[in-house]
C-alpha positions as CSV (number, residue, x, y, z in Angstrom):
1,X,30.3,168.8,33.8
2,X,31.1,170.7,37.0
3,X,31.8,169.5,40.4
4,X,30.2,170.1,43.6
5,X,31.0,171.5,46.8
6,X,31.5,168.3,48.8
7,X,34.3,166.8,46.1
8,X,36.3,169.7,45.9
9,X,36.5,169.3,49.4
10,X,37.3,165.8,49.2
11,X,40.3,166.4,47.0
12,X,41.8,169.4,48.7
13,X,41.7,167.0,52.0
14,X,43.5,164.1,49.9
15,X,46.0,166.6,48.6
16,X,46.8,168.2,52.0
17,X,47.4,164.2,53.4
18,X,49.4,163.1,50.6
19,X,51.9,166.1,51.2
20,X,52.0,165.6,55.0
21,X,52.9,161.5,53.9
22,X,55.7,162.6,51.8
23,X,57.2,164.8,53.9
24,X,57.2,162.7,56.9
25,X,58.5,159.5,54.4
26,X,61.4,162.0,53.4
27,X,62.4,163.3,56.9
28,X,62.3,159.6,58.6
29,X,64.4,158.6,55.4
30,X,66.9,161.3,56.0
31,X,67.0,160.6,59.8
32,X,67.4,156.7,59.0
33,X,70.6,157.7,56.4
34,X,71.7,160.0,59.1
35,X,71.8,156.8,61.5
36,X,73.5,154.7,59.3
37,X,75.8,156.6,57.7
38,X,76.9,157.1,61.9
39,X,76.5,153.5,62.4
40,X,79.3,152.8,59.1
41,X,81.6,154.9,60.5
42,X,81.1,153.4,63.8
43,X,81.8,150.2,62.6
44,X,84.6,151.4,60.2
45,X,86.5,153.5,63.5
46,X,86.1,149.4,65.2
47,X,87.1,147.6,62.2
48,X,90.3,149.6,61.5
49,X,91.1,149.4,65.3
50,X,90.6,145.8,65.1
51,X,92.9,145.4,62.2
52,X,95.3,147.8,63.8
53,X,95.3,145.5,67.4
54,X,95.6,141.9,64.5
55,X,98.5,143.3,62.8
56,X,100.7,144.3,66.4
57,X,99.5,140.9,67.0
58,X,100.4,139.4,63.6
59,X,104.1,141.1,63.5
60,X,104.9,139.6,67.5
61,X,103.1,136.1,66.1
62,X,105.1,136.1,63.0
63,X,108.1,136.0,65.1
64,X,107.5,133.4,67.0
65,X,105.5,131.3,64.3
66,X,108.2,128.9,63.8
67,X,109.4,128.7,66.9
68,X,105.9,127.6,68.4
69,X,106.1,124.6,65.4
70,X,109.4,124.2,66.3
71,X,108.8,123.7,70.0
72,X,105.8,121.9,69.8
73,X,105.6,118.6,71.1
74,X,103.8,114.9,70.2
75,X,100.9,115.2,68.1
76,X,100.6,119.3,68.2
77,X,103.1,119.6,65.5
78,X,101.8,117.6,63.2
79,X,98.3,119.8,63.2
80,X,100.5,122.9,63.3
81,X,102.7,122.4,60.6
82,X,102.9,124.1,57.3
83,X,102.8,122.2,53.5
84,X,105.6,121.4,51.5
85,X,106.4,119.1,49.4
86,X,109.5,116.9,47.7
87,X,109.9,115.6,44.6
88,X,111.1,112.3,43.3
89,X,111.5,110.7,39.7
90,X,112.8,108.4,37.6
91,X,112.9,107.5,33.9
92,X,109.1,107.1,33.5
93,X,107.5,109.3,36.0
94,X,107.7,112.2,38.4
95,X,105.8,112.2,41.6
96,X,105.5,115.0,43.8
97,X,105.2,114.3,48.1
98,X,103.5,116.5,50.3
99,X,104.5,116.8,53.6
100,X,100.5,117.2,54.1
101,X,99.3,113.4,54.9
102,X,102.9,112.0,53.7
103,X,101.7,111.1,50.3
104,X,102.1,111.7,46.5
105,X,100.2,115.1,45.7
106,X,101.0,114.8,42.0
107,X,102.0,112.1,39.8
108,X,103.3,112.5,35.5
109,X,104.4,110.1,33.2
110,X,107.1,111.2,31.3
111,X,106.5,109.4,27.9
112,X,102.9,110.0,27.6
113,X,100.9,113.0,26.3
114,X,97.6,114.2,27.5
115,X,95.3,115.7,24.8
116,X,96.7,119.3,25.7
117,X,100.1,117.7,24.7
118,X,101.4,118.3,28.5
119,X,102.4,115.2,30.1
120,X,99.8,112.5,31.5
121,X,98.8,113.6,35.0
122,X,97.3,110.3,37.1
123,X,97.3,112.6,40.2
124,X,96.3,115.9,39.5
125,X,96.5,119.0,42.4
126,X,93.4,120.2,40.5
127,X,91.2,117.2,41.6
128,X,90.6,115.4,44.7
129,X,93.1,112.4,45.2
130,X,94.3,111.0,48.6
131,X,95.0,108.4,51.1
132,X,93.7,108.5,54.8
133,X,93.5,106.5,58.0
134,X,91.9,107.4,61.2
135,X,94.2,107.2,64.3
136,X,94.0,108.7,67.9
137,X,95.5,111.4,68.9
138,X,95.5,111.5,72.4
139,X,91.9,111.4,73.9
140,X,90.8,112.5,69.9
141,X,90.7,111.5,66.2
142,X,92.4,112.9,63.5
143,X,92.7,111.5,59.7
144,X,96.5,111.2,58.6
145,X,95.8,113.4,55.3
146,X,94.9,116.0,57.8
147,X,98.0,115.8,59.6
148,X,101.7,117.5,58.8
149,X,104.4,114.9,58.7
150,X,108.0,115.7,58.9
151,X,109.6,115.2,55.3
152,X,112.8,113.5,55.1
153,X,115.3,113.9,52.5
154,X,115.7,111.5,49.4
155,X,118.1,108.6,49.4
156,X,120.2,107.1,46.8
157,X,120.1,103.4,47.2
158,X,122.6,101.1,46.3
159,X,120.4,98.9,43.9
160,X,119.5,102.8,42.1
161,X,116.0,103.0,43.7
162,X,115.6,106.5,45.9
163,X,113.6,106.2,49.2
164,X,111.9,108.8,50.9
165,X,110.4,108.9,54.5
166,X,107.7,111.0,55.7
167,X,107.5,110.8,60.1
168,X,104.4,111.9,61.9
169,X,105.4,113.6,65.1
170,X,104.2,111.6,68.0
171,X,104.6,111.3,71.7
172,X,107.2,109.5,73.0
173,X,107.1,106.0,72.2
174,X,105.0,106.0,69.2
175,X,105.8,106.9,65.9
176,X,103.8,106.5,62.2
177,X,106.6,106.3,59.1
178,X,105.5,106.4,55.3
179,X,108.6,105.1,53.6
180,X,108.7,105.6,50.0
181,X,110.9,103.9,47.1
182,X,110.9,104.6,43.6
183,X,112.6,101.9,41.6
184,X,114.7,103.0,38.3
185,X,112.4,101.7,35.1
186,X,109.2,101.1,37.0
187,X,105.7,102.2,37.6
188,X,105.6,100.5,40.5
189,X,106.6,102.7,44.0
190,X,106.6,101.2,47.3
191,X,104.8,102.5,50.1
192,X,105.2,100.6,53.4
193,X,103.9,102.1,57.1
194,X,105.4,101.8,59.6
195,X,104.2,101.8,62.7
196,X,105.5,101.4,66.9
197,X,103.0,100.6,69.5
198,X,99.9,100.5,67.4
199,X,97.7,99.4,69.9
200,X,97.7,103.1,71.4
201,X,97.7,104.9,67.8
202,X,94.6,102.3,66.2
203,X,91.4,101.2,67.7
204,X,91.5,97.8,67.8
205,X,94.6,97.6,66.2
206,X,92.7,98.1,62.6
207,X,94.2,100.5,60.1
208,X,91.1,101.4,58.2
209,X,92.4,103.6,54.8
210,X,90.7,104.9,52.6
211,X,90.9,106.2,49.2
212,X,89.4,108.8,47.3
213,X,90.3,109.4,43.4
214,X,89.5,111.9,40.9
215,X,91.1,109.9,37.9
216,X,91.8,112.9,35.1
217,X,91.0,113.4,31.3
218,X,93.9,112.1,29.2
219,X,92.0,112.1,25.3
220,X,90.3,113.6,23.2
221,X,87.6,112.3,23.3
222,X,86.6,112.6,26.7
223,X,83.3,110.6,26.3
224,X,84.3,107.6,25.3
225,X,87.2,107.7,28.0
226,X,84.6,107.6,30.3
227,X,82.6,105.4,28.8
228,X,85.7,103.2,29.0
229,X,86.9,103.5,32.9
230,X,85.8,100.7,35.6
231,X,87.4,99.4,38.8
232,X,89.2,96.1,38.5
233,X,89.6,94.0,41.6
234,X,91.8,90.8,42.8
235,X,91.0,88.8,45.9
236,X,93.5,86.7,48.0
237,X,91.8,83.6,46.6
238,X,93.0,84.3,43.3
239,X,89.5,85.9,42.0
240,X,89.4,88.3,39.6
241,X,86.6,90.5,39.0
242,X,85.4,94.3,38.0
243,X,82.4,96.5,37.7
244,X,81.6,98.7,35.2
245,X,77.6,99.1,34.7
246,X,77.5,98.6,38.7
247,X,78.1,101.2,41.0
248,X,79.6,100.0,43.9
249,X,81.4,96.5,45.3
250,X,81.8,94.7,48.6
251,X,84.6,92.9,48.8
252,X,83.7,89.7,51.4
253,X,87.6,87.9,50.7
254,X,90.6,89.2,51.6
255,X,91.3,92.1,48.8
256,X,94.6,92.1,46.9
257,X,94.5,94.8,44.6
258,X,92.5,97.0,43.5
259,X,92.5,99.3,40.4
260,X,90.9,102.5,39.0
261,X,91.1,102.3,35.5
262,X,90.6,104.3,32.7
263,X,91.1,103.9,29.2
264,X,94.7,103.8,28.4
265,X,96.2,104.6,32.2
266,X,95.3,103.2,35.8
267,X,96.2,103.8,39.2
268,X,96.4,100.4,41.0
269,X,96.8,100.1,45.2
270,X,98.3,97.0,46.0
271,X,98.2,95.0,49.5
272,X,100.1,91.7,49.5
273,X,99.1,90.7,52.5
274,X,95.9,91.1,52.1
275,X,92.8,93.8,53.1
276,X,91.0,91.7,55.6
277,X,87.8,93.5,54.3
278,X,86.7,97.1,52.3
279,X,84.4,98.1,49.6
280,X,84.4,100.8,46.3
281,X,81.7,103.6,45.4
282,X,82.0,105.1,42.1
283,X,80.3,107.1,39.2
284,X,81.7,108.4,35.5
285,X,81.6,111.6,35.6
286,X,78.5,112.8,33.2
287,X,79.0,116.7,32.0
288,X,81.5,116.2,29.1
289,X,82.9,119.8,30.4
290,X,84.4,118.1,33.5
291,X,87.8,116.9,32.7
292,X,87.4,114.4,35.8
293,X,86.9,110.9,34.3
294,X,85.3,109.7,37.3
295,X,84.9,109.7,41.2
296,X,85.8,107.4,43.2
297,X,85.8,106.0,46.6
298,X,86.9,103.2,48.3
299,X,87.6,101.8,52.1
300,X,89.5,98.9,53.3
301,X,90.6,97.7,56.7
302,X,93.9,95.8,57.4
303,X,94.4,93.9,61.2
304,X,97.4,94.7,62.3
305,X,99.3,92.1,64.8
306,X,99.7,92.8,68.4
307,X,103.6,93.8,68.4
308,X,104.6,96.8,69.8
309,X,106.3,97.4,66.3
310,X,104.4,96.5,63.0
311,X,104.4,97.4,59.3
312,X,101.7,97.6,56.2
313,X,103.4,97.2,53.2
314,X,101.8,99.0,50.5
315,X,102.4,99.7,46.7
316,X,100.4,101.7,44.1
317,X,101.2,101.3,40.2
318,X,100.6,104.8,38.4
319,X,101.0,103.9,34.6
320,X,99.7,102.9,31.4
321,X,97.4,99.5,30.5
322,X,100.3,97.9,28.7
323,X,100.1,94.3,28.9
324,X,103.4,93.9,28.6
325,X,104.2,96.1,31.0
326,X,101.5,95.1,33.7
327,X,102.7,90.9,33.0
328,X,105.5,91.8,34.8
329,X,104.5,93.0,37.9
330,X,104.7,90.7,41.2
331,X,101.0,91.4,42.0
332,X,99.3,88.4,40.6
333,X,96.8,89.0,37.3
334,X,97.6,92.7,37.1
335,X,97.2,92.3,33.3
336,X,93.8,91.3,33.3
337,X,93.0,95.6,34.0
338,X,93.8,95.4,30.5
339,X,90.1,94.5,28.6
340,X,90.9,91.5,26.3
341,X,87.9,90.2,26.9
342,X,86.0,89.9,30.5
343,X,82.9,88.6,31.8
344,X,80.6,87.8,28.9
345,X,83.5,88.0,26.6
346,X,86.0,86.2,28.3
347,X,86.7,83.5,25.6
348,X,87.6,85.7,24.0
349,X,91.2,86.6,25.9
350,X,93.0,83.8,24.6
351,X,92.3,84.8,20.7
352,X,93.9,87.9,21.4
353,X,96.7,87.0,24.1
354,X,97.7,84.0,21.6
355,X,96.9,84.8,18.3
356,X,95.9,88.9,17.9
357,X,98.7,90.3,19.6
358,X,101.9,88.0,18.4
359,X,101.1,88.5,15.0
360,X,100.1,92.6,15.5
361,X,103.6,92.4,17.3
362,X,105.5,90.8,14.6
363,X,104.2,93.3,11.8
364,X,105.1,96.4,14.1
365,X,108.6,94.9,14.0
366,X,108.9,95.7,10.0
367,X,105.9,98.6,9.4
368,X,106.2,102.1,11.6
369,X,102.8,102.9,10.4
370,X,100.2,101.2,12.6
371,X,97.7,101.8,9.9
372,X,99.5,99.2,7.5
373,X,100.1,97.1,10.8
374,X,96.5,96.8,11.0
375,X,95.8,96.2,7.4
376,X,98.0,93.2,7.5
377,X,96.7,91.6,10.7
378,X,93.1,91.9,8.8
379,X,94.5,89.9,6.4
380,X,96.2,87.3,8.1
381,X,92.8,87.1,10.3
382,X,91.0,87.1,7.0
383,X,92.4,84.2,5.2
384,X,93.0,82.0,8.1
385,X,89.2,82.3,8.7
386,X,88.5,81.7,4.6
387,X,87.3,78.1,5.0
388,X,84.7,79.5,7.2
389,X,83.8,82.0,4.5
390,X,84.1,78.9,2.1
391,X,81.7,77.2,3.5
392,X,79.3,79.4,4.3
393,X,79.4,80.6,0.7
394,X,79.3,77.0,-0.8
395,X,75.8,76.2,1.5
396,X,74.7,79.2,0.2
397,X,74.7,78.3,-3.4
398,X,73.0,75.1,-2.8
399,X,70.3,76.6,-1.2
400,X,70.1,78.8,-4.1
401,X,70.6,75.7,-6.2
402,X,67.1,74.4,-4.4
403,X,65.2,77.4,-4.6
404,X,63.6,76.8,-7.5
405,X,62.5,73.4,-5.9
406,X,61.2,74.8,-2.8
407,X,59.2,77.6,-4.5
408,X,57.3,75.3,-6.6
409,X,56.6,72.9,-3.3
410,X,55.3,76.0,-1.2
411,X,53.0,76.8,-4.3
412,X,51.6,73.2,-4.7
413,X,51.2,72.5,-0.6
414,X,49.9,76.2,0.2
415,X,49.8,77.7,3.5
416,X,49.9,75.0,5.9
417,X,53.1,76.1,7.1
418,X,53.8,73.1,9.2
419,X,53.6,70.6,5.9
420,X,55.8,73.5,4.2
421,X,58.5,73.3,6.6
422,X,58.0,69.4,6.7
423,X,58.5,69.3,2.8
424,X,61.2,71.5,2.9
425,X,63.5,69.8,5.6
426,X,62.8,66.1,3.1
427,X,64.0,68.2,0.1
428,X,67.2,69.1,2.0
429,X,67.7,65.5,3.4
430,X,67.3,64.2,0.1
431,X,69.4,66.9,-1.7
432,X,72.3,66.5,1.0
433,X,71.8,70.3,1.9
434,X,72.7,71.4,5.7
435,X,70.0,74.1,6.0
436,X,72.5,75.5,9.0
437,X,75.8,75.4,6.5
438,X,75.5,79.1,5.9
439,X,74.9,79.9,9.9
440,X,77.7,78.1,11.5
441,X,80.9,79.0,9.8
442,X,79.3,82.3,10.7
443,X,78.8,82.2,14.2
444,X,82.8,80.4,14.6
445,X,84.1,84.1,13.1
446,X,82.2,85.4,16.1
447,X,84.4,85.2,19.0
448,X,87.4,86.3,16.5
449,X,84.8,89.8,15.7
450,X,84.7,90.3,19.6
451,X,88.7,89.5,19.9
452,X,89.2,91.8,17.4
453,X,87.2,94.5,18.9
454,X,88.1,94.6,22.7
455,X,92.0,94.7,21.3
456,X,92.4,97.6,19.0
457,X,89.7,99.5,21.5
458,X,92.7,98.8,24.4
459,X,95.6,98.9,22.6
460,X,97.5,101.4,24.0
461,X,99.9,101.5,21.5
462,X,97.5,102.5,18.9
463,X,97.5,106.0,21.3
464,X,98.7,109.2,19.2
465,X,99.4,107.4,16.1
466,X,98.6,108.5,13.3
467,X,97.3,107.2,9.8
468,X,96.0,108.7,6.5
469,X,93.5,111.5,7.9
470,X,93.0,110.3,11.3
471,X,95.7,112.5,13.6
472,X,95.1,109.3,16.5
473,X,93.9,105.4,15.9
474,X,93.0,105.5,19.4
475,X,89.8,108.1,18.9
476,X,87.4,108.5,16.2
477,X,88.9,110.6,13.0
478,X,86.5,113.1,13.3
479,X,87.1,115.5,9.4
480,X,84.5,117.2,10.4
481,X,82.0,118.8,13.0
482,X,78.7,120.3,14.0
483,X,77.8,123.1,16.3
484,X,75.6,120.9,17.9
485,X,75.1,116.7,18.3
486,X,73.1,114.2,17.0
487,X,71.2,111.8,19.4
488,X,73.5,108.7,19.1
489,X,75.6,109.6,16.0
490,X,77.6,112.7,17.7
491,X,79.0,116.4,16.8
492,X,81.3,115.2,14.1
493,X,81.7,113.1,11.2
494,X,84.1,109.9,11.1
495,X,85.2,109.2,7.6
496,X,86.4,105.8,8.5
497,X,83.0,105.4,9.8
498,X,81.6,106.4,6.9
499,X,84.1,103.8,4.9
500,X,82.9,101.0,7.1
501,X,79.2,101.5,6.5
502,X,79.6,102.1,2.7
503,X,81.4,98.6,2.5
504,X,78.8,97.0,4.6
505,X,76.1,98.3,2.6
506,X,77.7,97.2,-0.6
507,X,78.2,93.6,0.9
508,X,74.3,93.7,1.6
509,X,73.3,94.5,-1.7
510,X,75.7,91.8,-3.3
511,X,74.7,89.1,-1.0
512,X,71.1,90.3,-2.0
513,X,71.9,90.0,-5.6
514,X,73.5,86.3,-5.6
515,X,70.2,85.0,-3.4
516,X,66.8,84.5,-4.6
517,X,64.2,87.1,-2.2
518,X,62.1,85.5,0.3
519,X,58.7,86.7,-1.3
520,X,57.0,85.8,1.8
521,X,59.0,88.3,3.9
522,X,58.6,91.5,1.8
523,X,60.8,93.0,4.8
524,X,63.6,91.2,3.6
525,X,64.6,93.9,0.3
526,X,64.9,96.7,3.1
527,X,67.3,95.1,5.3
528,X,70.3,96.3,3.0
529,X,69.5,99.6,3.7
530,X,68.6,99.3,7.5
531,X,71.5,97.5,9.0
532,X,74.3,99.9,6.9
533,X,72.2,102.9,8.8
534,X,72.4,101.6,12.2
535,X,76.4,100.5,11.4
536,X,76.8,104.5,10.4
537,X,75.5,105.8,14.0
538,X,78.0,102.7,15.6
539,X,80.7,103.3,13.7
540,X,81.3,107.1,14.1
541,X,81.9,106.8,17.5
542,X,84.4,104.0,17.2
543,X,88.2,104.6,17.5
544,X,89.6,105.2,14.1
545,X,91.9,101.6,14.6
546,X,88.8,99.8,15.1
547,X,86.8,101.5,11.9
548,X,89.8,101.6,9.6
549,X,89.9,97.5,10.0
550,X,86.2,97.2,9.5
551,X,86.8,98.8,6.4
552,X,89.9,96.7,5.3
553,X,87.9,93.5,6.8
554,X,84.8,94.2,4.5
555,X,87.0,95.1,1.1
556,X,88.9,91.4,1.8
557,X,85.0,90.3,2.1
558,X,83.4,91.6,-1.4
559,X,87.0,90.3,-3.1
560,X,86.2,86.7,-1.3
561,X,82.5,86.8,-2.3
562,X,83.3,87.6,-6.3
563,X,86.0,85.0,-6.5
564,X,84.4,82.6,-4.4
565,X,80.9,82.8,-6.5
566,X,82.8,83.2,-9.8
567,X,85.8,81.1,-9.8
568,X,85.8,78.7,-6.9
569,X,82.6,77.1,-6.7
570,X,81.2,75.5,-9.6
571,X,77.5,75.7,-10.2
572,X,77.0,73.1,-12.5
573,X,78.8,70.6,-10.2
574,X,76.7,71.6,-7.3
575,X,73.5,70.8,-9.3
576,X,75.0,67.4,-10.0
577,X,76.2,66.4,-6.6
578,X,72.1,67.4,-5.9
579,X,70.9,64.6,-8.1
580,X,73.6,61.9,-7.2
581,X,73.0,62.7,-3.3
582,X,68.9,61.8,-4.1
583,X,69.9,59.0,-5.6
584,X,71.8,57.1,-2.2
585,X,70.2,55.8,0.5
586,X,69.0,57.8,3.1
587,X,69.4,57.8,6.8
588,X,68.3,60.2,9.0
589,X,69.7,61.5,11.5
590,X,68.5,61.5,15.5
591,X,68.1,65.2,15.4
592,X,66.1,64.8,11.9
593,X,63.8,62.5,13.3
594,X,63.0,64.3,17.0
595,X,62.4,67.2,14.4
596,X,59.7,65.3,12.2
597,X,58.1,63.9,15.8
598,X,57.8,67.4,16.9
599,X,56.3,68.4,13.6
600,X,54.3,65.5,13.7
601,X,52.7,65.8,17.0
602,X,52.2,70.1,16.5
603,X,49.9,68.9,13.1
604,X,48.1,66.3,14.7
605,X,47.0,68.9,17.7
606,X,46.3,71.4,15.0
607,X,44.1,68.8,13.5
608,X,41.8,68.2,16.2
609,X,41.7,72.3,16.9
610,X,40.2,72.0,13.7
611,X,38.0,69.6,14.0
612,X,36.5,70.8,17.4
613,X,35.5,74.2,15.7
């Protein structure tokens, strides 16, 4: 098809305007490279005389540096100096001052290993950790961690401790002191302030510190070390208390000390006087690729008296949650960082502080593996709690014993469930059967369960040992792992765990076999499969201590249950002692008959429902 005259004109005009736009585009983009390729080496020729007029400047400052810190007077120094730092230790740790707020920058034990086998870091350059207090400089404010002190050199003491002073550089007539003493054989180093004429150098004369602390990884298994850390808490009016699930604390009393623990190791600031007031924010850390446990700050505010000299004396405790280690401090209740069993579960403490640990400490004295240390406390627990087990097993074969019985009364009264449970309470009054026999020997081993539970899961001791396949009692023994987690099971598969759920699921089907099913609750054949699933995604998670005697604790159980049934209680006699207890009179009891009233009264109401429809 051809074109006419008036489009081939069209085109050749949209072809001649398309070459005049790209030739202007190119020239204006030439002229603007032009410009800046002049403006760059504008700006290069002022850069490089800049750097030139810096470095003459540089070489006369660098000079003279010094001497300007050197000279300075009062407060100026301590913004103008430079950071260094000293280093004191003794058997058990190593702590590193900086000059840079007068404070320990870095703090190791020395007979502890971290999970990268380097020593136990509880302050850590890597992370955030200091102490501050606002004071006045001059006609401003400054925070002390800001500020350069002048480092002192260490001391030998006569009693073997060292001492250390870090001096703030003040005007004449004031003066701020951080005097430091490490004690040989301790966690425990001093820190007292001291302070002349306060009243110019504190508003109000209130020191308010504050603390922030970056508490660092230690285990393996970084999770649960997190899942484990809380801030523990002692007020002047001997109150102890801690939070865990809660985020953040206000303390009302006059604080004493105050601890950031995690699972094995804390950091503790002490104040025997007293904080006349201050409060705690914190959060565990949640990405499992931070190596920071958790985040924490707190504030408190001390008064200090109206001298013209005054003194705060301080202490903070960088070691492990030993008991017997934190039992002897002077601070009162520092033990109770250690998780025995608080809040809820405090009735528990005593099993553990009384019975638990002696005996765990007198097997330890004979057995260098903790795994056969464990095994033996099981025991001991075990057959001290056997009349327990005893009894609950003996009620159990009487109800057995009845079953029968009760069967054929639930088939002759129907399903009028009150008159069934009414028959059924008479047959057990008559029979001399406790209906609750079974349940309460059960619930006694309870609070010995819980005991057991908080110990070997704060035991440091257990830390790094080792036992069959498990390289440390303290974590799970993981003998194998996924490229990816589980929801609530995990990345890795804990053969004790694995142990522990097998024996429980073998109990269940036992117990199952030696009872007579409910064939009213159909639900009842599944539950030895269910509860042995939900152990499985508990257990795998659970240090290897705690899992390894779960195991030992339900072997000692089936070897109970099968001697128990088969050569300890005698079926025959129990039948007998049936019939001769229905043959004596029978009184019942208060509870028995308040139980009858109720049933009583819920029929007769029943009735009349019935009779009104």
């Amino acid at each position: 098809m051809g074109m006419d005259r008036n489009t081939v004109i069209g085109f050749v005009l949209m072809g001649i305007l398309l070459f005049l736009y790209l030739f202007i585009s190119t020239r204006n983009s030439q002229e603007f490279e032009k410009q800046k390729k002049h403006y760059d080496d504008s700006l290069a020729i002022v850069k490089a005389r800049q750097e030139s007029i810096v470095r003459s400047q540089d070489t006369s400052s660098a000079k003279t540096a010094s001497a300007v810190i050197d000279t300075a007077k009062g407060f100026n120094k301590a913004v103008l100096g430079h950071e260094s730092t000293v280093t004191m230790e003794n058997d058990l740790i190593r702590i590193v001052f900086s000059n840079k707020g007068g404070q320990p920058k870095q703090v190791e034990l020395k007979k502890f290993r971290s999970y990268d086998s380097s020593e136990v870091k509880l302050l850590d350059p890597a992370s955030d950790n200091h102490f501050s207090y606002s004071l006045n400089l001059d006609n401003n404010s400054a925070q002390s961690t800001d500020l350069f002190f002048v480092a002192g050199k260490p001391q030998q003491n006569a009693d073997g401790s060292q001492s250390l002073d870090f001096t703030l550089p003040a005007p004449e007539g004031q003066s701020i002191v951080h005097h430091f003493t490490v004690h040989p054989g301790s966690y425990m180093v001093n820190w007292e302030i001291q302070i002349q004429n306060p009243g110019k150098l504190f508003t109000g004369n209130n020191l308010n510190l504050t603390w922030h602390d970056e508490p660092m990884r230690a285990q393996q298994a970084v999770s649960y070390e997190k899942r484990q850390a809380n801030i523990s808490y002692y007020t002047q009016d001997d109150h102890f208390d801690y939070i865990s699930r809660k985020t953040e604390a206000a303390f009302d009393k006059p604080l004493r000390w105050i601890a950031v623990s995690q699972q094995f190791f804390n950091t503790t600031l002490v104040n025997n006087d007293g904080f006349s007031s201050g409060g705690v924010k914190w959060a565990r850390e949640v990405s499992d690729s931070s190596n920071i446990i958790a985040r924490v700050d707190a504030s408190f505010q001390a008064k200090l008296n109206g001298g013209s000299s005054v003194s705060l004396p301080l202490q903070i405790y960088y070691g492990p949650n030993d008991y017997n280690i934190l039992k002897k401090q002077s601070p009162p209740d520092l033990d109770k960082i250690l998780d025995l069993g608080r809040g809820f579960y405090s009735f528990v403490r005593p099993i553990n502080v009384f019975l638990v640990m002696p005996v765990f400490d007198f097997f330890k004295r004979f057995f260098a593996s903790f795994g056969i240390v464990i095994m033996l406390l099981t025991i001991v627990i075990r057959v001290v709690t056997s009349p327990l087990v005893y009894s609950s097993y003996l009620s159990g074969a009487k109800m057995k014993a009845l079953r029968p019985e009760i069967e054929a009364m639930k088939a002759r009264v129907g399903n009028d469930q009150q008159k069934v449970s009414m028959e059924q309470m008479k047959l057990f009054r008559e029979a001399g059967v406790n209906p609750l026999g079974g349940c309460i020997p059960a619930l006694l081993q309870i609070p010995i369960f819980f005991a057991l539970y908080s110990f070997f899961n704060s035991s440091i001791e257990l830390r790094n040992q080792s036992f069959l396949w498990a390289k440390d009692l303290s974590a799970y023994d993981a003998v194998f792992r996924f490229h990816f987690s589980i929801p609530l099971y995990g990345d890795h598969v804990s053969l004790f765990g694995l142990l522990a759920s097998a024996t429980n699921f073998i109990i269940s089907l036992y117990g199952m076999s030696m009872t007579t099913p409910d064939q009213n609750n159909p639900a009842m054949k599944y539950m030895p499969y269910i509860m042995p699933i939900m152990f499985l995604f508990f257990f795998n998670n659970l240090p290897a201590a705690l899992t390894w005697y779960y195991t030992v604790s339900n072997m000692i159980t089936l070897i109970l249950q099968f001697v128990i049934q088969n050569y300890i209680i005698d079926h025959n006699k129990i039948l007998v002692n049936i019939q001769a207890n229905r043959s004596k009179p029978k009184t019942k009891s208060k509870w028995a008959e308040k139980f009858e009233q109720i049933q009583e009264s819920q029929k007769k109401v029943q009735q009349l429902k019935d009779r009104k429809k």
